[in-house]
N, CA, C and O atoms as a DFTB+ gen file, in Angstrom:
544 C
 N C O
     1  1       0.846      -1.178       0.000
     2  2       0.000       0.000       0.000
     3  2       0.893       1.243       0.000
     4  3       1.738       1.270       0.895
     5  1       0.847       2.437      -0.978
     6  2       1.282       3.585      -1.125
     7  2       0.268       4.656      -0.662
     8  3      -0.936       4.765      -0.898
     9  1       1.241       5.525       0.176
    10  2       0.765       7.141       0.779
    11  2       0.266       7.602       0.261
    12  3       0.959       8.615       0.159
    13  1      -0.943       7.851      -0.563
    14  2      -1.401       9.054      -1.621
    15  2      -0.995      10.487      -1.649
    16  3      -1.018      11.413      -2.460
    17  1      -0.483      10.208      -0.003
    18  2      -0.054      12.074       0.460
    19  2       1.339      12.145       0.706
    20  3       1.647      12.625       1.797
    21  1       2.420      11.721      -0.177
    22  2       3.648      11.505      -0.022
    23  2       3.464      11.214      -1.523
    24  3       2.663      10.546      -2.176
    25  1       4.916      12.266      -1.907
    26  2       5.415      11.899      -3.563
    27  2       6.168      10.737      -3.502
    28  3       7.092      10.702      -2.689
    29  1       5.881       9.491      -4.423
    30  2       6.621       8.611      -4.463
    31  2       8.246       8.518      -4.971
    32  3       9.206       7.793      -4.712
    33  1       8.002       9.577      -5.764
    34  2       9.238       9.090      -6.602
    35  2       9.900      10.724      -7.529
    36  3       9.145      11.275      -8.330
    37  1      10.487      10.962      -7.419
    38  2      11.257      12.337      -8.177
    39  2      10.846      12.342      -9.696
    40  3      10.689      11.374     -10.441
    41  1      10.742      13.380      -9.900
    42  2       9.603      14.331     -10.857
    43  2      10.986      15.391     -11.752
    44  3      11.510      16.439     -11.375
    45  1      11.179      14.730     -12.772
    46  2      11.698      16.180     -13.534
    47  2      10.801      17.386     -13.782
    48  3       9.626      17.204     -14.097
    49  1      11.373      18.770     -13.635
    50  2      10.525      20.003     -13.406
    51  2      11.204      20.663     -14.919
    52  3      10.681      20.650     -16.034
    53  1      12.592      21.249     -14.493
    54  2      13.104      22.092     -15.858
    55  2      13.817      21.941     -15.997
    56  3      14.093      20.882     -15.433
    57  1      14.963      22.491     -16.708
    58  2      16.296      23.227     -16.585
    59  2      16.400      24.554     -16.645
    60  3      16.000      25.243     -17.583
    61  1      16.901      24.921     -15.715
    62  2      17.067      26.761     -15.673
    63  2      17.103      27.500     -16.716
    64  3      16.979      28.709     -16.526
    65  1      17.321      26.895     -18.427
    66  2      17.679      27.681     -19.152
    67  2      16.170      27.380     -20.078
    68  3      15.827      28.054     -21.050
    69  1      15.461      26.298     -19.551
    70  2      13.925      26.607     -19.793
    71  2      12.838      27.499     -20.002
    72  3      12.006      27.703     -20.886
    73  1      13.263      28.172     -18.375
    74  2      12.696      29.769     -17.994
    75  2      13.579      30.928     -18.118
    76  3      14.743      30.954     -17.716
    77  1      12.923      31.943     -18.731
    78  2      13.345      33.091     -18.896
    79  2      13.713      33.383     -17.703
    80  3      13.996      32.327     -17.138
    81  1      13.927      34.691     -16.693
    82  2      14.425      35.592     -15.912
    83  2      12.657      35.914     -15.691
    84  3      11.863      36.290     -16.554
    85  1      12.484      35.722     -14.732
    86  2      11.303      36.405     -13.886
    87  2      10.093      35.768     -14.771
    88  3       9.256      36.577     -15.169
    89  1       9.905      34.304     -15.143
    90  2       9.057      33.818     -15.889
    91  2       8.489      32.279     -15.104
    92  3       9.169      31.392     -14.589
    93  1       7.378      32.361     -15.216
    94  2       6.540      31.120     -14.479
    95  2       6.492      29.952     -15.257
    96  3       7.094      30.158     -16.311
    97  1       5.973      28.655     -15.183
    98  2       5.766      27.789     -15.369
    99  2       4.753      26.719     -14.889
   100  3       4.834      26.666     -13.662
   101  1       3.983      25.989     -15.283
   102  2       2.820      25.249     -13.814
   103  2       2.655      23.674     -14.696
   104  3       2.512      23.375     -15.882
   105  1       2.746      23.018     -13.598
   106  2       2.652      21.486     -14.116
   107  2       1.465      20.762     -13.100
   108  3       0.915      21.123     -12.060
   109  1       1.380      19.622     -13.915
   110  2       0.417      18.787     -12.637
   111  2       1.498      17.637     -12.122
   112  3       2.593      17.403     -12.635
   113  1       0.991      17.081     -11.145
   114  2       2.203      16.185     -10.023
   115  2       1.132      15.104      -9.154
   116  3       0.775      15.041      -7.977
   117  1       0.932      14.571      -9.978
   118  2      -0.091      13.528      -9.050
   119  2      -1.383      14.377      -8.825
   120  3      -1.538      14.969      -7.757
   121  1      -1.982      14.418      -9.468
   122  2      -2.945      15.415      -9.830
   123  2      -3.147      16.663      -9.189
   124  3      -4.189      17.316      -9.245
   125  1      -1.679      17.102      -8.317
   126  2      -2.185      18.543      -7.838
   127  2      -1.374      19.473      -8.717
   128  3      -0.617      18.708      -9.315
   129  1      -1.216      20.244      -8.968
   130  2      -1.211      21.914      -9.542
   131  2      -0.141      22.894      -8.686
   132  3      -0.376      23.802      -7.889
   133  1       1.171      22.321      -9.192
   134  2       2.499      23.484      -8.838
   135  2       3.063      24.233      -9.870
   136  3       3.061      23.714     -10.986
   137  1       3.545      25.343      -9.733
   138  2       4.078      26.715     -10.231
   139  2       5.745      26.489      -9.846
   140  3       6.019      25.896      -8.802
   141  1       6.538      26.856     -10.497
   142  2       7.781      27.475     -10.528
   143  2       8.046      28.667     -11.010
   144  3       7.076      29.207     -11.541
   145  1       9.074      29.290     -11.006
   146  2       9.404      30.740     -11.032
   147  2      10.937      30.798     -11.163
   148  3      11.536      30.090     -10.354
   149  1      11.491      31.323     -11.803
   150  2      12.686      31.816     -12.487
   151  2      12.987      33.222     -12.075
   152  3      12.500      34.169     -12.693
   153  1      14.047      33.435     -10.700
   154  2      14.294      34.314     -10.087
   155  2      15.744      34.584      -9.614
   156  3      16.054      34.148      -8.506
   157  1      16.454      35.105     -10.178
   158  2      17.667      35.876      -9.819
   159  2      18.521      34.255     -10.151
   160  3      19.144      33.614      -9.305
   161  1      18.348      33.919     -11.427
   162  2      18.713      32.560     -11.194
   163  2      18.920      31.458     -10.736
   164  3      19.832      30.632     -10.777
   165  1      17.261      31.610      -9.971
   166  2      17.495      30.029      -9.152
   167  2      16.045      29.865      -9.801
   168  3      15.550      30.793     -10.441
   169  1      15.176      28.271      -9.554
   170  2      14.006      28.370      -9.406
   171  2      13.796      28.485      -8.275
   172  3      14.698      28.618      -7.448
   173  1      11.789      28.442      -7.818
   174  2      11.577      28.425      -6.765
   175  2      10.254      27.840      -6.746
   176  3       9.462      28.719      -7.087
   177  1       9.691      26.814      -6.514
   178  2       8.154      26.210      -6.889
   179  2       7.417      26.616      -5.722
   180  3       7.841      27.242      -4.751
   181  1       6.150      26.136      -5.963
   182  2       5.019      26.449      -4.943
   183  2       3.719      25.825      -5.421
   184  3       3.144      26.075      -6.481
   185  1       3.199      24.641      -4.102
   186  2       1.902      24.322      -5.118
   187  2       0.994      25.227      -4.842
   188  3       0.968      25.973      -3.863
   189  1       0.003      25.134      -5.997
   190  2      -0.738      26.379      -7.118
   191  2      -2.009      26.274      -5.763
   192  3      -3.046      25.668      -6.031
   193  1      -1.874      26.764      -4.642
   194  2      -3.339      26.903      -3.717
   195  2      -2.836      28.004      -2.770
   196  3      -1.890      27.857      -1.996
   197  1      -3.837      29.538      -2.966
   198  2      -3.663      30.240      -2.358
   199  2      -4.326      30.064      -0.706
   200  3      -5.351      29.499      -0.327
   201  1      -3.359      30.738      -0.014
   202  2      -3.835      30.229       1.391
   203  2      -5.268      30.927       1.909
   204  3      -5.645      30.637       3.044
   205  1      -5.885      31.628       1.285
   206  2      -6.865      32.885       1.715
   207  2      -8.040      31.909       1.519
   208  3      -8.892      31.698       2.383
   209  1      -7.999      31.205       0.028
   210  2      -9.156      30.533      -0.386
   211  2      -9.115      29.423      -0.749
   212  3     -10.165      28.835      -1.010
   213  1      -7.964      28.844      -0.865
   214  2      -7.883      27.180      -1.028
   215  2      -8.015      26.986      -3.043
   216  3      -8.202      25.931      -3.648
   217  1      -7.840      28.375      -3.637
   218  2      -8.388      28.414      -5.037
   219  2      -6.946      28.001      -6.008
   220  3      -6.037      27.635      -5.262
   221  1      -6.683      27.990      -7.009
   222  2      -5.498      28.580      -8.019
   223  2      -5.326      29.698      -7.858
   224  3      -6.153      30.529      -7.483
   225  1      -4.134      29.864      -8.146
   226  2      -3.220      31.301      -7.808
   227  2      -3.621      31.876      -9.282
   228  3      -3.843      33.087      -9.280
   229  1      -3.699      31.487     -10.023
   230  2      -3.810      32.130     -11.289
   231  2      -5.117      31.315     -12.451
   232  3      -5.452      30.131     -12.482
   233  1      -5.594      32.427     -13.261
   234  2      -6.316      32.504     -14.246
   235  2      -5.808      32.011     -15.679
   236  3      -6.231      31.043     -16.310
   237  1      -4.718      32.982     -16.070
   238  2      -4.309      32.319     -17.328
   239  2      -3.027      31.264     -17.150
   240  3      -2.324      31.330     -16.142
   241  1      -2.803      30.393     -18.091
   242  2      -1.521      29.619     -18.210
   243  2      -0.304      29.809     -17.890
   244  3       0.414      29.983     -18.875
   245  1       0.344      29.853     -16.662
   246  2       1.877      30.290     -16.545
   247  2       1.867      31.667     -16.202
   248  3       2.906      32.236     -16.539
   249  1       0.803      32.573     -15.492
   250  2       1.050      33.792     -15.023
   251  2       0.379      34.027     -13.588
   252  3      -0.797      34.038     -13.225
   253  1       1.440      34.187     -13.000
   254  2       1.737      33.770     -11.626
   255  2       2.583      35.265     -10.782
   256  3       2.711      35.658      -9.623
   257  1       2.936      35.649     -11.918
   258  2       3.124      37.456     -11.156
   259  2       3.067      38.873     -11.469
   260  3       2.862      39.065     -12.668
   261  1       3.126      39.400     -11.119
   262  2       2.366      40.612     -10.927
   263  2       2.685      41.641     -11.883
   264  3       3.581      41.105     -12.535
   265  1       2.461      43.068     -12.487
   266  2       2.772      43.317     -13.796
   267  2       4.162      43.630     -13.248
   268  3       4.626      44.343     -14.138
   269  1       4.858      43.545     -12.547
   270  2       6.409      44.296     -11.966
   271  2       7.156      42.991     -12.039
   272  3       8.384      42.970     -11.957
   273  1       6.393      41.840     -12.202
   274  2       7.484      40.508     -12.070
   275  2       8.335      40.342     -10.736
   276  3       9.093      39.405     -10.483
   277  1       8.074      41.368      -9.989
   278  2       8.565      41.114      -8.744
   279  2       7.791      39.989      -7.364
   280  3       8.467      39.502      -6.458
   281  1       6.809      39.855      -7.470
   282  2       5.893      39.563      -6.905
   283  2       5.258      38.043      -7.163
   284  3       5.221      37.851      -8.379
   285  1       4.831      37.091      -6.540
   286  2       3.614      35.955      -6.811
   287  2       2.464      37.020      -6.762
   288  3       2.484      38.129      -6.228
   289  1       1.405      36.371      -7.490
   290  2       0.067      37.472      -7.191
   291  2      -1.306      36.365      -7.198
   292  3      -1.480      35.546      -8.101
   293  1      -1.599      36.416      -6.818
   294  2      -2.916      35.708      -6.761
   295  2      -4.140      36.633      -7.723
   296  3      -4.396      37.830      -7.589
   297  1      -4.669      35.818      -8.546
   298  2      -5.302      36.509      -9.603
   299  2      -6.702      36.381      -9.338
   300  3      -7.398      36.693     -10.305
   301  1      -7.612      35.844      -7.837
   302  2      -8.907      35.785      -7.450
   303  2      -8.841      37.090      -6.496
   304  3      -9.943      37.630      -6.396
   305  1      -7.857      37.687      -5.809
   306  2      -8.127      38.447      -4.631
   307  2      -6.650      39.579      -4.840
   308  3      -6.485      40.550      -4.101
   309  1      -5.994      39.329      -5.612
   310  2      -4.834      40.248      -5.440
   311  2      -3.772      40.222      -4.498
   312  3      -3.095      41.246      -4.590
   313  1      -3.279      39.246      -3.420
   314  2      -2.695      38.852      -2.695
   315  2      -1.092      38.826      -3.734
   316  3      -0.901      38.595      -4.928
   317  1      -0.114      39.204      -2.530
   318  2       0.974      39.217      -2.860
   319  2       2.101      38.719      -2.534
   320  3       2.896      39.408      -1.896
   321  1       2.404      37.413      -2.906
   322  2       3.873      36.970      -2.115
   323  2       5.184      36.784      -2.305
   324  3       5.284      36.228      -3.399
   325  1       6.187      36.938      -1.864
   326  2       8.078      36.979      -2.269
   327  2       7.686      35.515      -2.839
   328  3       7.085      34.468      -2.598
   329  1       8.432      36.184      -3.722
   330  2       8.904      35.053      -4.700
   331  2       9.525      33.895      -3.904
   332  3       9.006      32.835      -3.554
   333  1      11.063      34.480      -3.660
   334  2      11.935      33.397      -2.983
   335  2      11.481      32.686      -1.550
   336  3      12.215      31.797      -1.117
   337  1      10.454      33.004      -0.907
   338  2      10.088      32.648       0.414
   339  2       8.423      32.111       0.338
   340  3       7.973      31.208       1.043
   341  1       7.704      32.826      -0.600
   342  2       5.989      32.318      -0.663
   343  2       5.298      33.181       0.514
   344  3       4.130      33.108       0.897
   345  1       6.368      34.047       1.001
   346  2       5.590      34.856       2.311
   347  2       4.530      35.702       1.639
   348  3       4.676      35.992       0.452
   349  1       3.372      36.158       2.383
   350  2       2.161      36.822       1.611
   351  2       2.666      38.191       2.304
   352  3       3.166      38.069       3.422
   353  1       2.594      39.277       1.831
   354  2       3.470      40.750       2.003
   355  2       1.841      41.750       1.750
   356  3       1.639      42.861       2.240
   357  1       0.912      41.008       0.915
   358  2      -0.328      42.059       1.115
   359  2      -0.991      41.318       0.548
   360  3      -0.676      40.686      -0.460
   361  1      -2.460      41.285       1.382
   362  2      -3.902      40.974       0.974
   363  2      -3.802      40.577       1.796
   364  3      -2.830      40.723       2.538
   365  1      -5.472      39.424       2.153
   366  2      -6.250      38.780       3.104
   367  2      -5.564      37.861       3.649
   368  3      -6.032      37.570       4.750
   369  1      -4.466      37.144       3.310
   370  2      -3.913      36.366       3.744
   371  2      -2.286      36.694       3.881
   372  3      -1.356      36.233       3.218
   373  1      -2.270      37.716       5.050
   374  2      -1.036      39.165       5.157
   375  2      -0.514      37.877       6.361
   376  3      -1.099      37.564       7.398
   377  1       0.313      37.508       5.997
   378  2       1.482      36.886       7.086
   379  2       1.710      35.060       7.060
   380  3       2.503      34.258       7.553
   381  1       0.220      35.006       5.971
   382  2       0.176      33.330       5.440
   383  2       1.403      33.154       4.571
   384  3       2.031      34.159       4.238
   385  1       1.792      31.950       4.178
   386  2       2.376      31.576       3.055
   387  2       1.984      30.732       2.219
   388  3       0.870      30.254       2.436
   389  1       2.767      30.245       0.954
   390  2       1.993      29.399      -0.322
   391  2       2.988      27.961       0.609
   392  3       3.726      28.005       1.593
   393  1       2.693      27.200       0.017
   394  2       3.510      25.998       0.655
   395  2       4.895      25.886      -0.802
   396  3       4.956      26.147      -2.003
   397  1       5.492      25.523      -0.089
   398  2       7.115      25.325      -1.456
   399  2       7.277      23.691      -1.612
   400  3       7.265      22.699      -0.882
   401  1       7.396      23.934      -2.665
   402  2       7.781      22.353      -3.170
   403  2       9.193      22.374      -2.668
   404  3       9.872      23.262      -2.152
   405  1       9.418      21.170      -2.967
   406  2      11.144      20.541      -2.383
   407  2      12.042      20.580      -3.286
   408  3      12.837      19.740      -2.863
   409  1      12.514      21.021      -4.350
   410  2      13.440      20.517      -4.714
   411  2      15.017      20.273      -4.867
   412  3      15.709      20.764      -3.975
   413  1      15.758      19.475      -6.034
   414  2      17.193      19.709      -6.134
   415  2      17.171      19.632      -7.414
   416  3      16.515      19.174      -8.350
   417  1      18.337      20.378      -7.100
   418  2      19.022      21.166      -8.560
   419  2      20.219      20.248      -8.824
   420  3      21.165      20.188      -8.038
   421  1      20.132      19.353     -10.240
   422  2      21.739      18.707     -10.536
   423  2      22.099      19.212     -11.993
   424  3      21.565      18.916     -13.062
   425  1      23.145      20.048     -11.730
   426  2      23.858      20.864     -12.918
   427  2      22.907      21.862     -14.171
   428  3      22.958      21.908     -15.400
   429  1      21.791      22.817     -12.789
   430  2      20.972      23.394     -13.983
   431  2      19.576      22.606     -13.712
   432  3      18.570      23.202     -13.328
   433  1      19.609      21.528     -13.896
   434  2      18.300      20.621     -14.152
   435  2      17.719      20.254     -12.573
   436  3      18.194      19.629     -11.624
   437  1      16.420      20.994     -12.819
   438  2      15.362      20.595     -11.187
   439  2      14.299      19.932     -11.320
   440  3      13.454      19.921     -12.215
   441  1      14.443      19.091      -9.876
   442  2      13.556      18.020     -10.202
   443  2      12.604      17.903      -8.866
   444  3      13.311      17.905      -7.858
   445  1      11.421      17.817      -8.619
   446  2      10.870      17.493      -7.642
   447  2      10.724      16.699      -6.520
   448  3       9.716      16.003      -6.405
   449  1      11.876      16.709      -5.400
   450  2      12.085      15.590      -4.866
   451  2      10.855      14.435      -3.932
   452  3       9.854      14.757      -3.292
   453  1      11.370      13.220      -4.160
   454  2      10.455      12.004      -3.706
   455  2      10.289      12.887      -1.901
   456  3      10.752      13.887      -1.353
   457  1       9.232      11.621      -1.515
   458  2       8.878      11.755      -0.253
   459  2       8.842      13.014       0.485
   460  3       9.266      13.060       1.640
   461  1       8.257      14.271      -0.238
   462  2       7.399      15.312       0.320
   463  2       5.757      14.936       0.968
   464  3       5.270      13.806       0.972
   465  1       5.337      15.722       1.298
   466  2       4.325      16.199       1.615
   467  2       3.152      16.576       0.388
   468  3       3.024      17.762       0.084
   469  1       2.523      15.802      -0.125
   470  2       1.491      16.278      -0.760
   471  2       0.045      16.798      -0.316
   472  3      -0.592      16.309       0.617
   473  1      -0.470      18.085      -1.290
   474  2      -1.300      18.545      -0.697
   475  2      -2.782      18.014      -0.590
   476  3      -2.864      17.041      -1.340
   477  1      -3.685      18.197      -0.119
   478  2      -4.657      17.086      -1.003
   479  2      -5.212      17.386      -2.655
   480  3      -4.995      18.442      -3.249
   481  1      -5.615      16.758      -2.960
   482  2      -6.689      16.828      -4.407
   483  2      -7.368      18.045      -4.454
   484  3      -7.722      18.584      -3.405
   485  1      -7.534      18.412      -5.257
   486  2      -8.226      19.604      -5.042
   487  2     -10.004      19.343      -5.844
   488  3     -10.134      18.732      -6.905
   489  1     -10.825      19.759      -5.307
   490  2     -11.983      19.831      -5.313
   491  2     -12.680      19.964      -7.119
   492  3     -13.529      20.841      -6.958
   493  1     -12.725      19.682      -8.192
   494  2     -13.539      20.219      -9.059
   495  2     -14.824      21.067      -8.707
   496  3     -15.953      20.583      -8.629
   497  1     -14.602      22.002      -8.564
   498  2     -16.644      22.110      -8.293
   499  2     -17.189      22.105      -9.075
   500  3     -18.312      21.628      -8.915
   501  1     -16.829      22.610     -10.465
   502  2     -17.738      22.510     -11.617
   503  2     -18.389      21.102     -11.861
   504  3     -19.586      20.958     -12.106
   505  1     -17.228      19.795     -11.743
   506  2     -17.848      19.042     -12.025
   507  2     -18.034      17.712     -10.867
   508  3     -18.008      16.508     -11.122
   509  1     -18.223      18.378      -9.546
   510  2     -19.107      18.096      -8.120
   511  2     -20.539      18.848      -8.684
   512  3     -21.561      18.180      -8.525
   513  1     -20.685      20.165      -9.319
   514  2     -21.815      20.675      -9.405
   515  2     -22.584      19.925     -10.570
   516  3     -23.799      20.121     -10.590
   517  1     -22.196      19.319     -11.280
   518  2     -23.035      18.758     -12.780
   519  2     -23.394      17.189     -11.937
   520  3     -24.368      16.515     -12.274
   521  1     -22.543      16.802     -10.928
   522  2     -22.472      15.178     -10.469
   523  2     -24.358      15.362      -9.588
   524  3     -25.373      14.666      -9.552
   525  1     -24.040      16.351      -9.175
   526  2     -25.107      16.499      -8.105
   527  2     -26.533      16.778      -8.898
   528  3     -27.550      16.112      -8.706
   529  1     -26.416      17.952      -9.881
   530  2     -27.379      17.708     -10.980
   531  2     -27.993      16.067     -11.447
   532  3     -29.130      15.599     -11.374
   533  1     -26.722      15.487     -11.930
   534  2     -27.425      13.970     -12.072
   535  2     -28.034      13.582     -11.085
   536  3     -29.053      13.003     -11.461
   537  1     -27.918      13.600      -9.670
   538  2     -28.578      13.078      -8.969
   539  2     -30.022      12.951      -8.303
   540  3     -30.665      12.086      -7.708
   541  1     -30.212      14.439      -8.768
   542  2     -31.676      14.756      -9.020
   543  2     -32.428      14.410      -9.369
   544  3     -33.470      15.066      -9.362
């Protein structure tokens, strides 16, 4: 029997020369939803659930900060967090953080390391809301 809430096994993510300079990225990982970020030449991941609302950090594909590129931004409420840390610096969730993925870096190339902490599943509601329709 395997942990559902524990990564089994290491996950290639990028290579640094993947991402531009101050440019996002978002993958799925056992069906949850993490972001990376390309910052002062390092990455820095974070899975994709803002702490305020439990929602996605973002609306469109791979945009994850703010028009200054300095910033994570949450695109339901405007929330703002350091890049390199996931600390929230302004909005509703002023002193929360995003949770950080784990990883290591071998020569450039990052990979998601085994036996983290996974977050749970995240909820469809759209299609919890059509399930419940059928049931009617």
């Amino acid at each position: 029997m395997t942990d559902t809430n524990i990564l089994q096994s290491e996950v290639p993510l990028c290579e640094l020369n993947d991402l531009q300079e101050q440019q996002a990225t978002e993958m799925v990982v056992e069906q949850r939803q993490l972001f990376a970020v390309r910052y002062n030449d390092c990455v820095y991941a974070y899975w994709n659930i803002c702490p305020h609302m439990g929602s996605p950090l973002n609306w469109v594909p791979n945009q994850f900060l703010d028009i200054n590129k300095e910033s994570i931004q949450c695109a339901l409420h405007g929330a703002l967090f350091e890049i390199k840390t996931g600390q929230c610096t302004m909005g509703p969730c002023y002193g929360d953080a995003l949770q950080p993925v784990k990883l290591r870096c071998d020569k450039h190339q990052y990979f998601i390391t085994a036996g983290q902490p996974l977050p749970p599943i995240p909820v469809n509601l759209r299609a919890q809301a059509l399930a419940d329709l059928d049931r009617e």
